[in-house]
CHARMM internal coordinates of N, CA and C (Angstrom, degrees):
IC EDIT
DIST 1 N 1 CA 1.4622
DIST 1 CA 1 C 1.5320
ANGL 1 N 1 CA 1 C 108.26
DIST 1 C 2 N 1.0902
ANGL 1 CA 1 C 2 N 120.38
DIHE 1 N 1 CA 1 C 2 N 130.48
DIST 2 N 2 CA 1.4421
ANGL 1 C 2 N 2 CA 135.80
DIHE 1 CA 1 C 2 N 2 CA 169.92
DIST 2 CA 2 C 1.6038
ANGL 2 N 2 CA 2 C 116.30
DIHE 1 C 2 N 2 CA 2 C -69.37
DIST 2 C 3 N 1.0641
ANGL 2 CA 2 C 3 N 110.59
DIHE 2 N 2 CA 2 C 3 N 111.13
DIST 3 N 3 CA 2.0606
ANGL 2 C 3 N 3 CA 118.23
DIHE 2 CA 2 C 3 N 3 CA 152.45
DIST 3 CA 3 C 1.3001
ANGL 3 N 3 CA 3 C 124.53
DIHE 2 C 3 N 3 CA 3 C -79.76
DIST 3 C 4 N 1.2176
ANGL 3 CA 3 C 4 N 100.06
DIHE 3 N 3 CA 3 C 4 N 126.06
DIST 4 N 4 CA 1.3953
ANGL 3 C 4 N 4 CA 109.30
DIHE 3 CA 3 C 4 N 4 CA 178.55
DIST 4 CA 4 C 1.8107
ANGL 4 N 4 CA 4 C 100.82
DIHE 3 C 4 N 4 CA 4 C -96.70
DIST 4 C 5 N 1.2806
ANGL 4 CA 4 C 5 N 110.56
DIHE 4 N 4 CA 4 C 5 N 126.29
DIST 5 N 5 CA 1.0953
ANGL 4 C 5 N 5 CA 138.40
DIHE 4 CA 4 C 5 N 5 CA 176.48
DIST 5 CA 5 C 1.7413
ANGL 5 N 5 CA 5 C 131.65
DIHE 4 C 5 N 5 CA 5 C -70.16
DIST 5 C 6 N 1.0353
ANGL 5 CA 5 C 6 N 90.79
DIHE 5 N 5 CA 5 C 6 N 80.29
DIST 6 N 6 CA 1.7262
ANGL 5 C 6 N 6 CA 96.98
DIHE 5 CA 5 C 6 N 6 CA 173.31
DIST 6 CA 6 C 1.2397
ANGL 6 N 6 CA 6 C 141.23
DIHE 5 C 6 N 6 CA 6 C -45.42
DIST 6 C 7 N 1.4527
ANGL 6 CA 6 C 7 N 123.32
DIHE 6 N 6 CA 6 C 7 N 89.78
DIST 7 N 7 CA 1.5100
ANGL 6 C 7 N 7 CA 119.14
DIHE 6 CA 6 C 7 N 7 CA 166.35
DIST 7 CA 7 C 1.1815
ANGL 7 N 7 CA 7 C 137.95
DIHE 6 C 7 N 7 CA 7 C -62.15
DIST 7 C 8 N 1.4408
ANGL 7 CA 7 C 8 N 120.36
DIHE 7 N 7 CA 7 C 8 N 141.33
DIST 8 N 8 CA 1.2600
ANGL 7 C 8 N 8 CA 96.52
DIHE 7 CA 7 C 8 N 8 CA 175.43
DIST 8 CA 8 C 1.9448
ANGL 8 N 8 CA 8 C 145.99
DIHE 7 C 8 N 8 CA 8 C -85.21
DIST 8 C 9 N 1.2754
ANGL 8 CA 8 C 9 N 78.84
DIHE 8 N 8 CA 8 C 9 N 30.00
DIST 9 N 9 CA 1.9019
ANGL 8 C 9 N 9 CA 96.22
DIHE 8 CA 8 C 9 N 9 CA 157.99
DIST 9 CA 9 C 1.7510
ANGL 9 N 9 CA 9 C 106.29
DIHE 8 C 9 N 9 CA 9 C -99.60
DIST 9 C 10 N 1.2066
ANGL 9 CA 9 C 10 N 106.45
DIHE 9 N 9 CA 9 C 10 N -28.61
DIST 10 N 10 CA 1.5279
ANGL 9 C 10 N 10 CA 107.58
DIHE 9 CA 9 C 10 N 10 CA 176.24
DIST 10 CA 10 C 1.3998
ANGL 10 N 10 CA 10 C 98.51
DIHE 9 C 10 N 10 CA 10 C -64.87
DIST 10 C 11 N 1.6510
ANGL 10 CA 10 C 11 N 137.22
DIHE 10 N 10 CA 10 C 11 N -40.27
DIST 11 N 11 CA 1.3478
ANGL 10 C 11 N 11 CA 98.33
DIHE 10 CA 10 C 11 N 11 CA -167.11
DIST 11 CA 11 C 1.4213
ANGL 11 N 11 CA 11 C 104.59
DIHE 10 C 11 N 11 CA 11 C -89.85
DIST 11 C 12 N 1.1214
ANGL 11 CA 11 C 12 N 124.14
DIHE 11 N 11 CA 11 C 12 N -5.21
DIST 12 N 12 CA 1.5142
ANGL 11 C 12 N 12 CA 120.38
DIHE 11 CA 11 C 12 N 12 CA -177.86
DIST 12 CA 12 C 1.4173
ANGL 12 N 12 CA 12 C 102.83
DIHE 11 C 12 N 12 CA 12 C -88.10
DIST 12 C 13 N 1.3977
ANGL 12 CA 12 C 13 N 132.11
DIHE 12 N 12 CA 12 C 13 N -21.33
DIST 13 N 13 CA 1.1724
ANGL 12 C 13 N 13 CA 111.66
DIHE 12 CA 12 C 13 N 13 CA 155.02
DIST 13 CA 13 C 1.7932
ANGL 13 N 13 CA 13 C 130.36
DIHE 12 C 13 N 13 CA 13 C -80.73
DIST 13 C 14 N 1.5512
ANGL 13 CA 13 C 14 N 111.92
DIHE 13 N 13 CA 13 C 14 N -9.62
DIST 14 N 14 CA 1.2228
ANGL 13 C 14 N 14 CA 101.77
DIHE 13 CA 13 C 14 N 14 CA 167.77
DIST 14 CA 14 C 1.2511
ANGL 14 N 14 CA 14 C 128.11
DIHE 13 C 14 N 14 CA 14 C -84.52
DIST 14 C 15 N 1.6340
ANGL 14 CA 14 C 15 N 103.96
DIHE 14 N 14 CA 14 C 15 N -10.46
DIST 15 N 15 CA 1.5970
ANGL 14 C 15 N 15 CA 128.57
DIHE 14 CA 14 C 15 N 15 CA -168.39
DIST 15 CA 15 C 2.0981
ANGL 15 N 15 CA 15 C 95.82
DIHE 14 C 15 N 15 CA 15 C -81.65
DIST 15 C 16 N 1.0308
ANGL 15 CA 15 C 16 N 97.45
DIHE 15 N 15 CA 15 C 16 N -42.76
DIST 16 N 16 CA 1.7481
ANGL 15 C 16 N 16 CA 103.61
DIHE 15 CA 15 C 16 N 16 CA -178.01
DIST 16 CA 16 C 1.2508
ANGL 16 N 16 CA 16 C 101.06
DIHE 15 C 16 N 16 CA 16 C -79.01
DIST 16 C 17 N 1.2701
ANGL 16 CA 16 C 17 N 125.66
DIHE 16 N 16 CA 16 C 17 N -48.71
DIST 17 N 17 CA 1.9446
ANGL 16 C 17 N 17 CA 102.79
DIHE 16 CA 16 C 17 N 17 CA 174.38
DIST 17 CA 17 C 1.3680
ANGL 17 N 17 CA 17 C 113.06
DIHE 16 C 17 N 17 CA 17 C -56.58
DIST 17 C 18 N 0.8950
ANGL 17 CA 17 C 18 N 140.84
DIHE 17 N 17 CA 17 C 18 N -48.29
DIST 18 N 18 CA 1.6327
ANGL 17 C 18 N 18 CA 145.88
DIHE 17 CA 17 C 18 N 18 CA 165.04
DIST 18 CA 18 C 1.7462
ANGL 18 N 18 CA 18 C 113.37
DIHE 17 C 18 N 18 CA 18 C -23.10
DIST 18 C 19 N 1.5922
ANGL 18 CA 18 C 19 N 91.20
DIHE 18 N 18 CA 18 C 19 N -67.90
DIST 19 N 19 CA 1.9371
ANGL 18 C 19 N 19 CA 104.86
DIHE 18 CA 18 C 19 N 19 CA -176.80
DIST 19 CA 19 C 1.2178
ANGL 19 N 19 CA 19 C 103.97
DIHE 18 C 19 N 19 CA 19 C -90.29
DIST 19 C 20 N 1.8585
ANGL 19 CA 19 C 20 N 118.38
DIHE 19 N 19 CA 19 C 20 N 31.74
DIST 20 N 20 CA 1.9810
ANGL 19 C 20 N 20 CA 100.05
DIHE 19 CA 19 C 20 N 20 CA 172.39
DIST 20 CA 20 C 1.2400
ANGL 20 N 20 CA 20 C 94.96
DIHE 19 C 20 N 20 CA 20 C -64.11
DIST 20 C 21 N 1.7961
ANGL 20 CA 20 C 21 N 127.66
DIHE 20 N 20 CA 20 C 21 N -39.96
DIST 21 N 21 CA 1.6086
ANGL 20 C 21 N 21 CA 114.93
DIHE 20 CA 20 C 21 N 21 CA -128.32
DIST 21 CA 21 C 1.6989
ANGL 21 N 21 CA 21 C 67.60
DIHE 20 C 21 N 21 CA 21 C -99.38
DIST 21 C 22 N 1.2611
ANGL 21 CA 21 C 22 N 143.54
DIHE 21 N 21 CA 21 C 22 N 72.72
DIST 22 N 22 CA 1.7210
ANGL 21 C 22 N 22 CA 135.15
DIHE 21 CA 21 C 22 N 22 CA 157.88
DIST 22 CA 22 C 1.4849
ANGL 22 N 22 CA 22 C 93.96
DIHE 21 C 22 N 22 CA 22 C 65.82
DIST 22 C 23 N 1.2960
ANGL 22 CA 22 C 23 N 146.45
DIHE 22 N 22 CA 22 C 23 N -100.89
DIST 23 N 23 CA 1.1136
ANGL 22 C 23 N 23 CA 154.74
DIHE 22 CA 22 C 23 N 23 CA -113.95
DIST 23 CA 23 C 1.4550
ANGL 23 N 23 CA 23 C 102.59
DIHE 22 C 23 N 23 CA 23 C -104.14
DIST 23 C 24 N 1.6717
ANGL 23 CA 23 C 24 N 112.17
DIHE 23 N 23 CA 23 C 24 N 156.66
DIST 24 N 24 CA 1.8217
ANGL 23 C 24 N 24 CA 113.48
DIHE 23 CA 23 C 24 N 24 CA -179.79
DIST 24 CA 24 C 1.9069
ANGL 24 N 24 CA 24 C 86.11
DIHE 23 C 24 N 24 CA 24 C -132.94
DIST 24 C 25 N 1.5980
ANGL 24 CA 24 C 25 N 102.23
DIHE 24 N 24 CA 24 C 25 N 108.02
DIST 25 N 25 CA 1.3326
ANGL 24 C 25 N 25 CA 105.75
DIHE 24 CA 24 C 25 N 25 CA 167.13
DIST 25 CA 25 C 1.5059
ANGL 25 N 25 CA 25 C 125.54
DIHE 24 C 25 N 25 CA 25 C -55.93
DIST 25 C 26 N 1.1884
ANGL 25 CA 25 C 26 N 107.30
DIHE 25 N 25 CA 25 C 26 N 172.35
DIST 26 N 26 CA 1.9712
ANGL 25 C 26 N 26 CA 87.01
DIHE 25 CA 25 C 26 N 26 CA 171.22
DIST 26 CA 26 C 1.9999
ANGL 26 N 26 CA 26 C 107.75
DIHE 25 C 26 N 26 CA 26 C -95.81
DIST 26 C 27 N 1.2962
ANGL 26 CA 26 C 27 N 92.04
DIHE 26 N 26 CA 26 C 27 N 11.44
DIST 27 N 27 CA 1.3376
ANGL 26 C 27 N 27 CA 95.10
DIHE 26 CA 26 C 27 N 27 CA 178.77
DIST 27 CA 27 C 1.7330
ANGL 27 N 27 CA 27 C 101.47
DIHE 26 C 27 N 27 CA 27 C -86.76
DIST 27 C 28 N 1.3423
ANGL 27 CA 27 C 28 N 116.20
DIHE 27 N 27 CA 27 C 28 N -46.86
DIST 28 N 28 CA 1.5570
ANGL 27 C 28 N 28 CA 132.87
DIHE 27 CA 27 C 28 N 28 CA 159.94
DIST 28 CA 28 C 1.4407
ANGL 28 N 28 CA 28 C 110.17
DIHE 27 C 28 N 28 CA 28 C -21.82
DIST 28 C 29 N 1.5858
ANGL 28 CA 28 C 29 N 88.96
DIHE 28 N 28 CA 28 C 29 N -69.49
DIST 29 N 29 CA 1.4265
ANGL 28 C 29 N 29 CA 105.26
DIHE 28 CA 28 C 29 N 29 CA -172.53
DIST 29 CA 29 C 1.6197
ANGL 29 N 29 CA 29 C 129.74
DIHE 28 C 29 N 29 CA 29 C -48.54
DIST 29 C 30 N 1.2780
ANGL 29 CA 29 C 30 N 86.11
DIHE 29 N 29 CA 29 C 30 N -52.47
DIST 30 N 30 CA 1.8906
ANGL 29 C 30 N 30 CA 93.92
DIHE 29 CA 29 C 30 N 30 CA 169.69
DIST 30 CA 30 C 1.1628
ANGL 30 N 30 CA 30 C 119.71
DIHE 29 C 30 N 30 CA 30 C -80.32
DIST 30 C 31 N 1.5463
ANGL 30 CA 30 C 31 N 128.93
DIHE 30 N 30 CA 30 C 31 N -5.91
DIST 31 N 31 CA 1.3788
ANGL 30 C 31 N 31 CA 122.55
DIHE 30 CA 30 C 31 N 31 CA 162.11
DIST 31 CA 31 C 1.3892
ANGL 31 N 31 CA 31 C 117.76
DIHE 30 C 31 N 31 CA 31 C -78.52
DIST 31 C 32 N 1.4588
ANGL 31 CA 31 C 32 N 96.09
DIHE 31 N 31 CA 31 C 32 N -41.59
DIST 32 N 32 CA 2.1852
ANGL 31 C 32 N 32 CA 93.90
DIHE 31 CA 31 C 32 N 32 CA 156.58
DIST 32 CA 32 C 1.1108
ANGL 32 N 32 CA 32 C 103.42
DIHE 31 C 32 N 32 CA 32 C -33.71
DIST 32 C 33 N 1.4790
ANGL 32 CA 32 C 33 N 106.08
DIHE 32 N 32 CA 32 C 33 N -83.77
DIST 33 N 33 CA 2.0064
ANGL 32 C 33 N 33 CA 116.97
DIHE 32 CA 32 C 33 N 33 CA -164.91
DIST 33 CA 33 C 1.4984
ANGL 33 N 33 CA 33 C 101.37
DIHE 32 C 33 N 33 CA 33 C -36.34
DIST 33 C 34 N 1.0108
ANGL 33 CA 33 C 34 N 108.94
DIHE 33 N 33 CA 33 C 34 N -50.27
DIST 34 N 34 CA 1.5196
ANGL 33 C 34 N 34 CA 95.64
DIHE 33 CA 33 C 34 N 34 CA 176.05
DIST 34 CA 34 C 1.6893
ANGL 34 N 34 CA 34 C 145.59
DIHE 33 C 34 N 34 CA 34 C -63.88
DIST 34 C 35 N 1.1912
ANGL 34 CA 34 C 35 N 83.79
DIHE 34 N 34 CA 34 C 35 N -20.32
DIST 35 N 35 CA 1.7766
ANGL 34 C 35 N 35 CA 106.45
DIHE 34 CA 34 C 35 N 35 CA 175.04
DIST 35 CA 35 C 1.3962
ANGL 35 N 35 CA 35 C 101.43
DIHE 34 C 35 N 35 CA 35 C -94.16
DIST 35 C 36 N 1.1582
ANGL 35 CA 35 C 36 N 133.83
DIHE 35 N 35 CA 35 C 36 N -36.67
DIST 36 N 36 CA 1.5701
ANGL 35 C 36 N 36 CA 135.48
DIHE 35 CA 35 C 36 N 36 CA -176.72
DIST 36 CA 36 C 1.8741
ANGL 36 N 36 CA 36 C 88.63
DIHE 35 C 36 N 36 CA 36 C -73.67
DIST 36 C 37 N 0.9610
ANGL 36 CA 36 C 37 N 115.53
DIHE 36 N 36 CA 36 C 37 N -85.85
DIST 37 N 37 CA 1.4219
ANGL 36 C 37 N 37 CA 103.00
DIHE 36 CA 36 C 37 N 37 CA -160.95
DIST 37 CA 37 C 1.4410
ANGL 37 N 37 CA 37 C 122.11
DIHE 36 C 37 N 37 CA 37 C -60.04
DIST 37 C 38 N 1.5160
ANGL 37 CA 37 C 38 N 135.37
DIHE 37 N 37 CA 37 C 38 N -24.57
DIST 38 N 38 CA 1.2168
ANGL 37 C 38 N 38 CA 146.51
DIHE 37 CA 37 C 38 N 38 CA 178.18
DIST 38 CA 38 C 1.5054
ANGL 38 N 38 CA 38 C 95.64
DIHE 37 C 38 N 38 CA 38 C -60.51
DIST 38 C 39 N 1.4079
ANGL 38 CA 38 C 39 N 117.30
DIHE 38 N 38 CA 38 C 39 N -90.01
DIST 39 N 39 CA 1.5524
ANGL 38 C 39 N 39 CA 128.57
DIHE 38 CA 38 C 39 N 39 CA -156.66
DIST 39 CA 39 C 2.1787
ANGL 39 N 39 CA 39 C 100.80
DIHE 38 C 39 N 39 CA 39 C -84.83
DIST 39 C 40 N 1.0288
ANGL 39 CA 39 C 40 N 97.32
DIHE 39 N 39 CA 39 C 40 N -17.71
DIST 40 N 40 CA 1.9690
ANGL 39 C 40 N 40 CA 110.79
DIHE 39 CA 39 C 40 N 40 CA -176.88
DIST 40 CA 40 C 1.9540
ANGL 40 N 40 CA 40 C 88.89
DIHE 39 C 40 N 40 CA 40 C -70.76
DIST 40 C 41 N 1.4255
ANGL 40 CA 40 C 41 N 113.49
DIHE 40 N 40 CA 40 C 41 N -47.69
DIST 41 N 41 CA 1.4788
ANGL 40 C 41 N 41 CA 107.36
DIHE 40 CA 40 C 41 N 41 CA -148.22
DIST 41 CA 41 C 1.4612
ANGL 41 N 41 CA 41 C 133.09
DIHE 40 C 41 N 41 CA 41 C 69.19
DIST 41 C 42 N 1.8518
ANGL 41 CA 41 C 42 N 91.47
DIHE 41 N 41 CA 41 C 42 N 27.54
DIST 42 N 42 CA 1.8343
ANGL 41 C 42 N 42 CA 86.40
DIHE 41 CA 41 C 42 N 42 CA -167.22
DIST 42 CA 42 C 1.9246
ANGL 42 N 42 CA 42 C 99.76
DIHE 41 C 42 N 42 CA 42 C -109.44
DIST 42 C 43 N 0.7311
ANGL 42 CA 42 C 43 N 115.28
DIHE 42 N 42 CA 42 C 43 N 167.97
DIST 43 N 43 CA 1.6037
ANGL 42 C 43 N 43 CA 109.18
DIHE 42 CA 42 C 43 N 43 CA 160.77
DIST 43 CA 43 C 1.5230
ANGL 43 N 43 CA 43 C 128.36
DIHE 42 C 43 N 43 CA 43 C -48.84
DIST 43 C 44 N 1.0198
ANGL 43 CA 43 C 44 N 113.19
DIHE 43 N 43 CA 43 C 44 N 157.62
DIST 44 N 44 CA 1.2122
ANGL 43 C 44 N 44 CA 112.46
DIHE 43 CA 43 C 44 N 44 CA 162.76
DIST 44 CA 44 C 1.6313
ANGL 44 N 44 CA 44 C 130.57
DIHE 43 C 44 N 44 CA 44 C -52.13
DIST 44 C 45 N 1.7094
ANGL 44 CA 44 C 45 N 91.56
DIHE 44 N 44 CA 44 C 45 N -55.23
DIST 45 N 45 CA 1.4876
ANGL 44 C 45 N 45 CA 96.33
DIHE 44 CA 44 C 45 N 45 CA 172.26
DIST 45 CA 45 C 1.9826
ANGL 45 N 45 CA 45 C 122.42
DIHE 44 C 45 N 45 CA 45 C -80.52
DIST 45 C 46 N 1.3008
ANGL 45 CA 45 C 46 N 90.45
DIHE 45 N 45 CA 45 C 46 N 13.51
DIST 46 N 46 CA 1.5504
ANGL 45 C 46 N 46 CA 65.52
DIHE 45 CA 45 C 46 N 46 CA 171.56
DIST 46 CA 46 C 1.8721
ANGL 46 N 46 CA 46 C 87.65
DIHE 45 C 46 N 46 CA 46 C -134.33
DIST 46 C 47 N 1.0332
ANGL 46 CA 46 C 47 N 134.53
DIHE 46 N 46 CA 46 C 47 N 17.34
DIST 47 N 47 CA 1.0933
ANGL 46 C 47 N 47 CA 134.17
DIHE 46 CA 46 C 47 N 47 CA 120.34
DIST 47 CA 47 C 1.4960
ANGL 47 N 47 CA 47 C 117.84
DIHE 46 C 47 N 47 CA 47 C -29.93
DIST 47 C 48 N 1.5783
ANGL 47 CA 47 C 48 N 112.53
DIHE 47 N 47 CA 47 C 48 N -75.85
DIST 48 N 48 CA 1.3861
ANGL 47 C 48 N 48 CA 101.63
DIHE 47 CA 47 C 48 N 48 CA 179.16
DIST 48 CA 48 C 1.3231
ANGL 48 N 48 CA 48 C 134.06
DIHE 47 C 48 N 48 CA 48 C -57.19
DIST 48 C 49 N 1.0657
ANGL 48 CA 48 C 49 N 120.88
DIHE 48 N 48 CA 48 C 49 N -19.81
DIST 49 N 49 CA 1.1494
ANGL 48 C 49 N 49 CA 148.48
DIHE 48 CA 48 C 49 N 49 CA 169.36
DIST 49 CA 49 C 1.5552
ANGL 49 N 49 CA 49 C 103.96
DIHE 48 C 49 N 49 CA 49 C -58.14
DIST 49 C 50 N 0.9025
ANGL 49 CA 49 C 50 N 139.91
DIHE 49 N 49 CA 49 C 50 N -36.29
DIST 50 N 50 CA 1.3112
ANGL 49 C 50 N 50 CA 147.33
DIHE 49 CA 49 C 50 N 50 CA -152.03
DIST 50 CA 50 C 1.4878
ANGL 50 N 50 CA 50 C 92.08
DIHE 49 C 50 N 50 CA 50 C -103.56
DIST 50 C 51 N 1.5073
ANGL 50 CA 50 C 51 N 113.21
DIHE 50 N 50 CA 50 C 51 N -63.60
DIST 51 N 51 CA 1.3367
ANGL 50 C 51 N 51 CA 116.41
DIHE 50 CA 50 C 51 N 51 CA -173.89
DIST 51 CA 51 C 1.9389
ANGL 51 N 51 CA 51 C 114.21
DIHE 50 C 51 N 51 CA 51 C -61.85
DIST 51 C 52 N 1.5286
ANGL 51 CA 51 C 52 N 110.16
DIHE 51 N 51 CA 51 C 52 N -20.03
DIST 52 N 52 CA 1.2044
ANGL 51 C 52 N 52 CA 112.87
DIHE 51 CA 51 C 52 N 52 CA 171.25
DIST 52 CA 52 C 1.1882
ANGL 52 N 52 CA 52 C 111.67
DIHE 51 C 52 N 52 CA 52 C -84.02
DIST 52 C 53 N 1.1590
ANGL 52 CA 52 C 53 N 131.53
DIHE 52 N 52 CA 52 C 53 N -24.58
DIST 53 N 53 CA 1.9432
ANGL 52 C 53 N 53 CA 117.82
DIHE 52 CA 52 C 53 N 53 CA 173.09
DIST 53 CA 53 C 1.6910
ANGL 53 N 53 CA 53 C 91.04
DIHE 52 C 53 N 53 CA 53 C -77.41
DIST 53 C 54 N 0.8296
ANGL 53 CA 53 C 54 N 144.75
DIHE 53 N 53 CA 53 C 54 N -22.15
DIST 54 N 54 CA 1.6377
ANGL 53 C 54 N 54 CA 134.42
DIHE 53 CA 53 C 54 N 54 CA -156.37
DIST 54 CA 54 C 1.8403
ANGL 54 N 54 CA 54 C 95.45
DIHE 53 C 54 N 54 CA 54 C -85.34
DIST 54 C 55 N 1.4865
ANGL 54 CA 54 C 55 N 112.45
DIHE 54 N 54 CA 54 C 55 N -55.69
DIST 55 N 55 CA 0.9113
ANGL 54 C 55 N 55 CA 118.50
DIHE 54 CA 54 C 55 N 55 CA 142.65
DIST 55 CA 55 C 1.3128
ANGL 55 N 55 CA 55 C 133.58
DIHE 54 C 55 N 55 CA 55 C -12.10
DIST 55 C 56 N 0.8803
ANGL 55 CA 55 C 56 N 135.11
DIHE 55 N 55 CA 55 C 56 N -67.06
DIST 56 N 56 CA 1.3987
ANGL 55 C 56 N 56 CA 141.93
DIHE 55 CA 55 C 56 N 56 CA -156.57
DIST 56 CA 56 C 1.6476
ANGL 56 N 56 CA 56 C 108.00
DIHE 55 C 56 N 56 CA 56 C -94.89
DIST 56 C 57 N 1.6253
ANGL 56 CA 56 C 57 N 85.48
DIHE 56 N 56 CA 56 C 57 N -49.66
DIST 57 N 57 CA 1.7122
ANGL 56 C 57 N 57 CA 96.11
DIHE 56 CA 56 C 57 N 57 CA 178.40
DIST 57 CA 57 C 1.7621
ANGL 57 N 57 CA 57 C 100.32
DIHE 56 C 57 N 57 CA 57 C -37.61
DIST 57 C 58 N 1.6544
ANGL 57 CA 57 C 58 N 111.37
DIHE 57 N 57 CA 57 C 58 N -67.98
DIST 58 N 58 CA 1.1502
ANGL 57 C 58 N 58 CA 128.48
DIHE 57 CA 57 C 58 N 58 CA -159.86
DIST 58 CA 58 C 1.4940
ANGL 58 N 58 CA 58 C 124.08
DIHE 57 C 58 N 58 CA 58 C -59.76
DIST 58 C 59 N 1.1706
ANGL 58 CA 58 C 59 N 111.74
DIHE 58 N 58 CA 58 C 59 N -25.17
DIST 59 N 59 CA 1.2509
ANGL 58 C 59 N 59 CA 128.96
DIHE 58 CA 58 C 59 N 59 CA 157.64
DIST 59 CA 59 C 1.8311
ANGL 59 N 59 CA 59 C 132.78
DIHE 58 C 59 N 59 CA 59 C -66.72
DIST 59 C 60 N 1.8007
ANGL 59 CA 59 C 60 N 99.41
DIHE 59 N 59 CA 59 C 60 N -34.04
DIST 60 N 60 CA 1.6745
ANGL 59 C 60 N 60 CA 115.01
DIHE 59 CA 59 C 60 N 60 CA 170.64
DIST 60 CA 60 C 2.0078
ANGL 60 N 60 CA 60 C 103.66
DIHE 59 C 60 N 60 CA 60 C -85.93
DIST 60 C 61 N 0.9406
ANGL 60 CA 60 C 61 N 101.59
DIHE 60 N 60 CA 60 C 61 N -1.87
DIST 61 N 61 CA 1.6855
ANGL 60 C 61 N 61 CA 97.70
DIHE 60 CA 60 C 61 N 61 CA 168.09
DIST 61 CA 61 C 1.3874
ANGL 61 N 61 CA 61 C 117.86
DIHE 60 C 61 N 61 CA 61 C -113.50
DIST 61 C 62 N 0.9993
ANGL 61 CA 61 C 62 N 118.38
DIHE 61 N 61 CA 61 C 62 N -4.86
DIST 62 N 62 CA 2.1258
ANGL 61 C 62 N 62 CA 137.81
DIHE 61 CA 61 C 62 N 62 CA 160.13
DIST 62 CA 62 C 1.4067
ANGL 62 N 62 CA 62 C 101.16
DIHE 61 C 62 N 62 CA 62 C -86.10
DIST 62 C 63 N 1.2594
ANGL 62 CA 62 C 63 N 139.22
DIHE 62 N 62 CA 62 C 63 N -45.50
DIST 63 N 63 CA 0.9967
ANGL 62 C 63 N 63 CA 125.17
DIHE 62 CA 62 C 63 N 63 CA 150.40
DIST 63 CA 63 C 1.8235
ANGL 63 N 63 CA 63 C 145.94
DIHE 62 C 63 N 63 CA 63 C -70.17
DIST 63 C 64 N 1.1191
ANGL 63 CA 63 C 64 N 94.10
DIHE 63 N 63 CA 63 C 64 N -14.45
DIST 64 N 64 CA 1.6554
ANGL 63 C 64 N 64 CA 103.72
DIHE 63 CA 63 C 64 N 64 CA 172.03
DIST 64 CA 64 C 2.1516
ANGL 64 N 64 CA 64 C 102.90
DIHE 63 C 64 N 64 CA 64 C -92.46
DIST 64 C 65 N 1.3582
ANGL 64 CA 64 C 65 N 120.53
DIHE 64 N 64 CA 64 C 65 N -14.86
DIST 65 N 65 CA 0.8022
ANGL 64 C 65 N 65 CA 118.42
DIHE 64 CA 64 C 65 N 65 CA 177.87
DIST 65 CA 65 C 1.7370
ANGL 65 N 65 CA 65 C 117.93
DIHE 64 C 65 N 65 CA 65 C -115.38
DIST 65 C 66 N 1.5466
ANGL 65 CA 65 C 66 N 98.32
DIHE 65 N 65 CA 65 C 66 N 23.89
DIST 66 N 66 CA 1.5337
ANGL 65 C 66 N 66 CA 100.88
DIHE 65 CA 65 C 66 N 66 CA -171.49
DIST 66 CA 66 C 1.8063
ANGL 66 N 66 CA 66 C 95.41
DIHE 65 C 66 N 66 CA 66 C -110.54
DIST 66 C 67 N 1.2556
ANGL 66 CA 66 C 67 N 103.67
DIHE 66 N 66 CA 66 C 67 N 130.65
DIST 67 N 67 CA 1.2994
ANGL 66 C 67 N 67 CA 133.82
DIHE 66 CA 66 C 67 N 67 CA -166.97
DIST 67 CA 67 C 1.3222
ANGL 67 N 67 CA 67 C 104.68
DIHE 66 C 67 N 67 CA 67 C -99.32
END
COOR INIT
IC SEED 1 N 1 CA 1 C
IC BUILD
């Protein structure tokens, strides 16, 4: 079986389709985790990890740009 290999603009672009509409459900969320570690080959935990800087990032630029 073939892996498809995750970049990391791929997860920031799967992480931003998720939070267009504002919010990342936890239904969102675990379909990341799931696409990062399934087809990524990464762990689980550093999956989250991944999804928590994206997180965070995305949240310190809503605030540096909130008026």
């Amino acid at each position: 079986m073939n892996k498809i290999l995750i970049e990391n603009a791929q997860f920031t672009l799967c992480y931003l389709l998720m939070a267009s509409d504002g919010t990342v459900s936890d239904v969102e969320k675990n379909l990341f985790l799931e696409i990062i570690t399934k087809n990524g080959g990464f762990t689980k935990s550093y999956a989250e990890s991944i999804f928590n800087g994206l997180h965070k990032f995305a949240k310190t630029l809503s605030y540096k740009y909130d008026y």
